[in-house]
C-alpha positions as MATLAB code, in Angstrom:
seq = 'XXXXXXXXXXXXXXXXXXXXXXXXXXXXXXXXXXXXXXXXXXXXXXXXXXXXXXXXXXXXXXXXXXX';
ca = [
      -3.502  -10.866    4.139;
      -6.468  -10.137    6.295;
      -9.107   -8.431    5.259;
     -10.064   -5.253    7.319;
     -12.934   -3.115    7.603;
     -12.020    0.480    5.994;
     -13.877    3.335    7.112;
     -14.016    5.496    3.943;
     -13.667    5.862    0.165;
     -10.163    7.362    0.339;
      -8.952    4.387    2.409;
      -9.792    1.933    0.118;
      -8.901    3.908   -2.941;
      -5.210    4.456   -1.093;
      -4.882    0.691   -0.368;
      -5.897   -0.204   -3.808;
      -3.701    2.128   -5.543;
      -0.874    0.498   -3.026;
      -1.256   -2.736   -3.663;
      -1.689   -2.182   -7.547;
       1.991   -0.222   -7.078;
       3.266   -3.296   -5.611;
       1.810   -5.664   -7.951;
       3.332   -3.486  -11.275;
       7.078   -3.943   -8.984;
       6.807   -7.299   -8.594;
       5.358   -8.983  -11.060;
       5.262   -6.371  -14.162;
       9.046   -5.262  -13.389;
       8.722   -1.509  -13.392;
      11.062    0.428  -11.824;
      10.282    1.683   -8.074;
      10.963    5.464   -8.759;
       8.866    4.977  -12.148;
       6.211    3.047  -10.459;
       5.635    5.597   -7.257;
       5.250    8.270   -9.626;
       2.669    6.809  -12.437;
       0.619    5.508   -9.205;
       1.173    8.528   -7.395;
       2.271    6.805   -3.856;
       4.910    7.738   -1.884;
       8.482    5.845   -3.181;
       9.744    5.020    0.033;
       6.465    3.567    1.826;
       6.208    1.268   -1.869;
      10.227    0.743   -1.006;
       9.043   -0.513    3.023;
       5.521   -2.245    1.293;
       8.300   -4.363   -0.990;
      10.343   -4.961    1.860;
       7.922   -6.176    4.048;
       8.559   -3.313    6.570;
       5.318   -1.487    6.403;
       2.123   -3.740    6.365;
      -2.022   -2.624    6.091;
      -2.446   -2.630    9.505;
       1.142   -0.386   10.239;
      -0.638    2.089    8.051;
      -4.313    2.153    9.228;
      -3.681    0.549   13.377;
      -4.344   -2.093   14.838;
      -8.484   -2.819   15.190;
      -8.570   -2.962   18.987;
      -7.703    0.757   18.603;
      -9.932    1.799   15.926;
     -12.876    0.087   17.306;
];
């Protein structure tokens, strides 16, 4: 994944808390419904993250447009 430039602390503390979610799906084997709710992220972009339908720069655009 590349690595992008985020603009403030809530960002980073979103994506983080994201890709832990992900991480305690896929590799610890909690439950999505559990999981969305301990990490407090929404269940169905966590459903679309572990689907591959919603990626970092879906949520935060593209960098041509932020920059």
């Amino acid at each position: 994944m590349a690595s992008l430039k985020l603009k403030t602390a809530l960002e980073v503390h979103a994506q983080l808390t994201m890709q832990a979610a992900v991480h305690a799906v896929r590799e610890m084997g909690w439950g999505m419904r559990e999981t969305a709710e301990a990490y407090g992220v929404n269940r169905q972009t966590l459903d679309n993250r572990l689907n591959g339908r919603h990626t970092v720069c879906a949520s935060y655009g593209s960098l041509e447009e932020r920059y």
